[in-house]
N, C-alpha and C positions, 0 to 999 in steps of 0.2 A: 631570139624572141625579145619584143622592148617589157618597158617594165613601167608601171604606176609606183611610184612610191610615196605613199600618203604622211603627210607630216602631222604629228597629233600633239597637240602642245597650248598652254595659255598665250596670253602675250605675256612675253617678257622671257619666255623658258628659250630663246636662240634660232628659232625654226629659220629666218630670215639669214643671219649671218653663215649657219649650215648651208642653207639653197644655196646663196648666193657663190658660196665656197665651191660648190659642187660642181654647178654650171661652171665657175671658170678656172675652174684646172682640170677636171674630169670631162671627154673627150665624149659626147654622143648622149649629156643631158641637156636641159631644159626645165628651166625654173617658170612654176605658174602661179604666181604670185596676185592672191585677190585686192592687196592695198594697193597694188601699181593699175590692177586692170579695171578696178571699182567694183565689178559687182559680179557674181557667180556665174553668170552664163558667159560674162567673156573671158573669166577660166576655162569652163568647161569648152569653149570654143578654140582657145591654145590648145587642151589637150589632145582633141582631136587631131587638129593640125598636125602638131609633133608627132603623136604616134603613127599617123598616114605617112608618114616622113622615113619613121624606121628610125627613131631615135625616143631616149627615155625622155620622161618628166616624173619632176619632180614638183608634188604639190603643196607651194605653200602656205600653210591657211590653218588655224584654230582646228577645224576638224573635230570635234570634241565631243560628239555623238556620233550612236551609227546612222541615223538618219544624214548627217550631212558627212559621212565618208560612204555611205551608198551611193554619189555622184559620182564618184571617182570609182569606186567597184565597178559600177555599172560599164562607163565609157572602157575600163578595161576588157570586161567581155565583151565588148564591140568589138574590139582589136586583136581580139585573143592573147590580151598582154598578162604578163604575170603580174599580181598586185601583192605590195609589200606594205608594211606601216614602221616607222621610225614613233614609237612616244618617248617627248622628252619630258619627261616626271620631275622636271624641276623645282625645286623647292619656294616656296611661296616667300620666303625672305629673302633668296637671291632674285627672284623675278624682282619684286619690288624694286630694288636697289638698282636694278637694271634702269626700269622706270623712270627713275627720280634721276640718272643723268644720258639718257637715251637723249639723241637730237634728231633730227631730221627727219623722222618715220614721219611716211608720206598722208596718214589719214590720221593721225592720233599726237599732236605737237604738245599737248598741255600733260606732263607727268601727272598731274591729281590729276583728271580727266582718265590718263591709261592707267593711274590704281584703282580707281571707280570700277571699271571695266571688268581687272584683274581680280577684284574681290565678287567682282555677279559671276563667274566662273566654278564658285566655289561646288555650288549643289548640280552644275550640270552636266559635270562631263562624264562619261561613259568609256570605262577604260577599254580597249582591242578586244573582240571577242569569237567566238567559233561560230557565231552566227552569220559573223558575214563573211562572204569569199576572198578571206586574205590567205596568201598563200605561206608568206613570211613576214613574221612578227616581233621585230626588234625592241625592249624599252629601255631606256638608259636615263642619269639623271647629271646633275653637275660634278660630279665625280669622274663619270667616264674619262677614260684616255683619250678618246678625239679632242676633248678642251682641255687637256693641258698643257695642247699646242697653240693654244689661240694667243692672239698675237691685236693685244687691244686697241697697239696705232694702227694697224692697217686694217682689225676689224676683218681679218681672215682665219684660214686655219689650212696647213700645209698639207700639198699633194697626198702623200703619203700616207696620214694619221685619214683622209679623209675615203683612199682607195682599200685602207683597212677597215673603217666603219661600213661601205658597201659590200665588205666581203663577209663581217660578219650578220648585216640584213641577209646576203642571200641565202645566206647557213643557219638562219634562226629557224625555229621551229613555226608553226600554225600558232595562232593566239590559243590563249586557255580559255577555257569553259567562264559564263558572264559569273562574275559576284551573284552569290545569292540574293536575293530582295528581303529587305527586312519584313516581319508582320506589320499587318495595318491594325489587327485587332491586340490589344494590350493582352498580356497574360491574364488567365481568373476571370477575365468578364466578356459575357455572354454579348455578341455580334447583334445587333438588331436593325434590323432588313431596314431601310430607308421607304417612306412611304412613297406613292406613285403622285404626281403632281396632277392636279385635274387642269383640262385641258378648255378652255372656255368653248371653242368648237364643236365640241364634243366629238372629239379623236382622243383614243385611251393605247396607251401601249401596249401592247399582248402579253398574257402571261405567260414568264418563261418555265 
């Protein structure tokens, strides 16, 4: 059975240097990479391809709501492919640092420009959760064992350390139940209904 595996990450937390790791020592994936292809649909046009093919992808992209890892669910139940998610919860002081001497990234060349970026990230990501149909739910941070092997001249990281991180996505568990939602209404005071806008037309909302 092929496999979706969704990568969930800032820029700067590694998602790129993993894919790229994966696709080339790992035998039967496929890196889909939205910096290289430009824009979302001709991801989502790689994925299909691959998985018609009979081999994984691997997708790599922000992902950082369920809204935009629903693309990637979805195309998998097209395929009847198992879907996994990799979050890298990297820490917002290593991302930076990454940043400030990152080169060559194909959409984002100016480091102020990719902390700009890195810091609008902050309120919007939406960690893995049981609402959407992920089957297996990895998260890991800069700590983990896969980067103790990384290897910053060639900007890889070794067969081995990397067929053990796939082994332990296939064996992780279903993501956990979403964070609770904070209140909207303050402790001690009393909610007061927002009034109805009048409509110059004379169209009025229905009362619920």
């Amino acid at each position: 059975m092929t496999v979706v595996l969704i990568l969930v990450g800032v820029v700067g937390s590694g998602k790129s240097t993993l894919s790229k790791a994966i696709e080339r020592h790992i035998p039967n994936w496929v890196r889909a990479n939205q910096d290289d292809l430009k824009d979302r649909r001709s991801v989502e046009k790689l994925v299909r391809q691959t998985l018609s093919t009979g081999l994984n992808v691997i997708v790599d992209r922000t992902n950082i709501d369920i809204k935009q890892r629903s693309h990637w669910t979805r195309i998998a139940a097209e395929f009847g492919a198992v879907t996994q998610s990799l979050s890298l919860e990297v820490s917002y002081q290593v991302c930076k640092d990454r940043l400030t001497t990152r080169q060559d990234h194909p959409t984002i060349a100016d480091p102020v420009e990719a902390i700009k970026i890195l810091n609008m990230f902050g309120n919007r990501k939406q960690p893995v959760c049981n609402l959407e149909p992920i089957q297996n739910a990895l998260v890991v941070d800069e700590t983990d064992g896969v980067f103790k092997h990384y290897n910053s001249t060639s900007d890889d990281l070794p067969k081995a350390a990397l067929e053990d991180l796939l082994e332990r996505i296939g064996k992780a568990p279903g993501p956990p139940a979403p964070p609770p939602t904070a209140a909207k209404t303050p402790p001690n005071k009393k909610h007061k209904p927002e009034k109805a806008s009048k409509d110059i037309r004379g169209f009025f909302k229905p009362p619920t």
